[in-house]
N, C-alpha and C positions, 0 to 999 in steps of 0.2 A: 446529538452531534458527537460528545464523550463516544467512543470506545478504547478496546483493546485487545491485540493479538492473544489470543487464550496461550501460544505456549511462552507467552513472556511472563504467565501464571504460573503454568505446572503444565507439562506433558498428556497430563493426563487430564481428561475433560472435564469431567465432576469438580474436581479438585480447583480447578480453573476460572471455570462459573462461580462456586460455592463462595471463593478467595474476593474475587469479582463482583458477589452482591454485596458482601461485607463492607467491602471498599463501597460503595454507592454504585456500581457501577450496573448498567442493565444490555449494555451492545456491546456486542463481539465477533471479531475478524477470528476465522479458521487458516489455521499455516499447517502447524503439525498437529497431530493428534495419537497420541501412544506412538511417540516417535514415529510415525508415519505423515505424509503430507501431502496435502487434500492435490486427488481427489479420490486418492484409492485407499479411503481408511479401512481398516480392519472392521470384522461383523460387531463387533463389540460398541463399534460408533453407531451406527445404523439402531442394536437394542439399547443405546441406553439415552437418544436422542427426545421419543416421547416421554418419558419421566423426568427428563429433566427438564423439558417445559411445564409440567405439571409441578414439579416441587418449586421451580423456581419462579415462579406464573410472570409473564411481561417481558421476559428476556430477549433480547433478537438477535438472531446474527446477521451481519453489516457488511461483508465482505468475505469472498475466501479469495485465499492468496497459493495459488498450485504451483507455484514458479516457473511458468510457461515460457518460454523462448529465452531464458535466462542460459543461454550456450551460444557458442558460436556459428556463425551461419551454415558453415562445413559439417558439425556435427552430424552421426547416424541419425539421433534423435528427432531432428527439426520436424520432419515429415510427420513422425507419432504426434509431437507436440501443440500441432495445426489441425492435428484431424485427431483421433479418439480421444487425445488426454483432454482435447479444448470442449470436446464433446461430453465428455467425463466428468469434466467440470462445471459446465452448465450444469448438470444432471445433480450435482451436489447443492448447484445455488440454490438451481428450482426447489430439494430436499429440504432447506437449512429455512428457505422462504426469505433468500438475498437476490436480489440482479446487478450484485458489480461483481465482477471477476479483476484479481490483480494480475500484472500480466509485465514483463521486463520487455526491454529492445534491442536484444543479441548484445552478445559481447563482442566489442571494438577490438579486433587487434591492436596489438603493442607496433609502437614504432610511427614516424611521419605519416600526415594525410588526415589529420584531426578533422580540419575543419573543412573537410570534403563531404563531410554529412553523411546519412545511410544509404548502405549501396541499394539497385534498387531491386535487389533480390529480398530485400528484409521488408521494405516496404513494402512489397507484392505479399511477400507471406505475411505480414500482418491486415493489410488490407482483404485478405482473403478469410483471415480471422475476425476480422470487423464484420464483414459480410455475415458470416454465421451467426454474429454476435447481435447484430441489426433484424437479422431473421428469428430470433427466438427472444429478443427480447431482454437483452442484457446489458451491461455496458461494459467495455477492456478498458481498465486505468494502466496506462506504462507507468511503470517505477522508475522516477529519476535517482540511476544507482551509476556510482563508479566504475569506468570501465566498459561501460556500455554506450551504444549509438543515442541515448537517451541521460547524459552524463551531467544535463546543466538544466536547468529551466529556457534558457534559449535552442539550446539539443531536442531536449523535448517538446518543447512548440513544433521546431520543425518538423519532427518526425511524424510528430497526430497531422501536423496541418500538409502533411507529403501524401500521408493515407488519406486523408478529405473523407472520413465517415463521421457521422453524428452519436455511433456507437462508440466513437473510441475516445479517451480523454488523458489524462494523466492523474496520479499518486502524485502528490507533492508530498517530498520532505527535501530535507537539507542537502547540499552540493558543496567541496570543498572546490572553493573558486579558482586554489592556487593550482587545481589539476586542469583546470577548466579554463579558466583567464576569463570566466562569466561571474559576475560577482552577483550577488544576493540580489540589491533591488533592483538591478537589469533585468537576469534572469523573470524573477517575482513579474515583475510589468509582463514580460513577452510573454509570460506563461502561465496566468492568475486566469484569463478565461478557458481556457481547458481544464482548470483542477477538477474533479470528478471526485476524488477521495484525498484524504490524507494520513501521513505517518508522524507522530511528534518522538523527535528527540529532544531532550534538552540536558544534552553533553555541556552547553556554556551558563549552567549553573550554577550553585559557588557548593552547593551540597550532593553534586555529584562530580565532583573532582575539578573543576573549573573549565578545561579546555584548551585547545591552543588560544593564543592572544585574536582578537577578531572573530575571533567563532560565537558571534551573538548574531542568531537569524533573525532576528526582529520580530518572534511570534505575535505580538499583540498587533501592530502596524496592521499586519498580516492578513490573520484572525479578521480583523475590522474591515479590511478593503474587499477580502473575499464575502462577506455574509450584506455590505453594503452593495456589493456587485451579485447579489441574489443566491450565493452557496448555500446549500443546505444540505450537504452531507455528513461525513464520518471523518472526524481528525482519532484518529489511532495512535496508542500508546505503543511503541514499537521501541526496546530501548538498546533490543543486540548487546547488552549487557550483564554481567553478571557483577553480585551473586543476585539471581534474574529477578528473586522476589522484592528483595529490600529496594534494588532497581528500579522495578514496576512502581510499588506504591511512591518510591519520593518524585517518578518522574508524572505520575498520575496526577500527585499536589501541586506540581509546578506548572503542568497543563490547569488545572481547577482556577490559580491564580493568576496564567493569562486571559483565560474564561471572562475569570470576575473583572480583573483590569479592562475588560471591552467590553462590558455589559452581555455577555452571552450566554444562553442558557447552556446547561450541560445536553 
């Protein structure tokens, strides 16, 4: 269940892993890789991929995260990113020997019409990604991230349950309510059976700086209703913070001791 985004380690792979077994750790989510990001790494990922199964024996990777539809709908991009990168991407899971792909839901213009939901151009493109996704055998997690058609855990129910594929599911992690007007265990309930994966931050702890006031997502609650509700996937150490390493490891203990608070294995 434990992972962690390798460049929340080091940029560099080896480095990454190496830092990673130290820690306990044995599953790992792909983002960047020698500042590049999956899925077009450099040849140097590709040779140094089976040795490092070999040195490191048992390790697995759990997710890659290419940043797929993370643009606005208008963007040149959209088109590449529904057809070769998503195709790219697979090609990496099937390499790495993962089937989630992490995947965003366009970014929301600025301005009124929040609660108009996604338009159905985003839905059609993503549904057309599901489709692929359905065919080869994978799963899309949308990222509930800021600013996006996917901005709340109530955003993001609606948006998998608009596409209606089996392939597609949602990334949980944290949502600021005050952008959203969806508060934590609203959200949490509308959107707890779609989680497919997840990202742990833990901003509202007293040893990484405390956080705004109310910023306590209730991980353990959490943790418990999702693995009592049959989860059994990837909570990821994702911390967007620096300085990235001392980051990782305190927020990796904080994860370990909502673990233990719900009786859950790593």
């Amino acid at each position: 269940m434990l992972s962690i985004v390798t460049d929340e380690i080091s940029h560099d792979l080896e480095t990454a892993v190496s830092i990673g077994w130290k820690w306990g750790v044995r599953e790992f989510e792909l983002r960047r890789v020698y500042l590049e990001r999956a899925p077009y790494y450099p040849e140097a990922f590709h040779e140094l991929l089976p040795s490092l199964r070999k040195t490191y024996a048992g390790i697995r990777f759990v997710a890659v995260s290419p940043g797929l539809f993370k643009l606005p709908l208008g963007h040149w991009a959209v088109d590449h990113n529904g057809g070769a990168k998503l195709d790219a991407s697979f090609r990496l899971a099937e390499q790495v020997g993962c089937r989630t792909v992490v995947i965003f839901g366009f970014e929301r213009p600025a301005g009124p019409g929040r609660e108009a939901g996604a338009p159905l151009q985003a839905i059609e493109m993503l549904g057309a990604a599901a489709a692929k996704a359905a065919r080869d055998g994978f799963t899309l997690a949308i990222e509930i991230e800021g600013g996006s058609y996917a901005d709340s855990g109530t955003a993001a129910a609606e948006l998998v349950e608009a596409v209606g594929s089996p392939a597609m599911g949602v990334n949980l992690q944290r949502w600021d309510p005050s952008a959203t007007g969806d508060s934590w265990e609203r959200g949490f309930e509308r959107v707890r059976r779609h989680v497919r994966h997840m990202h742990y931050k833990a901003a509202d702890t007293p040893e990484l700086g405390g956080g705004k006031p109310g910023w306590d997502f209730g991980w353990a609650p959490k943790l418990k209703a999702l693995a009592a509700g049959g989860y059994a996937g990837n909570i990821s150490v994702e911390t967007h913070a620096k300085p990235r390493l001392e980051r990782s490891e305190t927020t990796l203990a904080a994860l370990r001791r909502v673990l233990a608070e719900v009786g859950l294995t790593e």
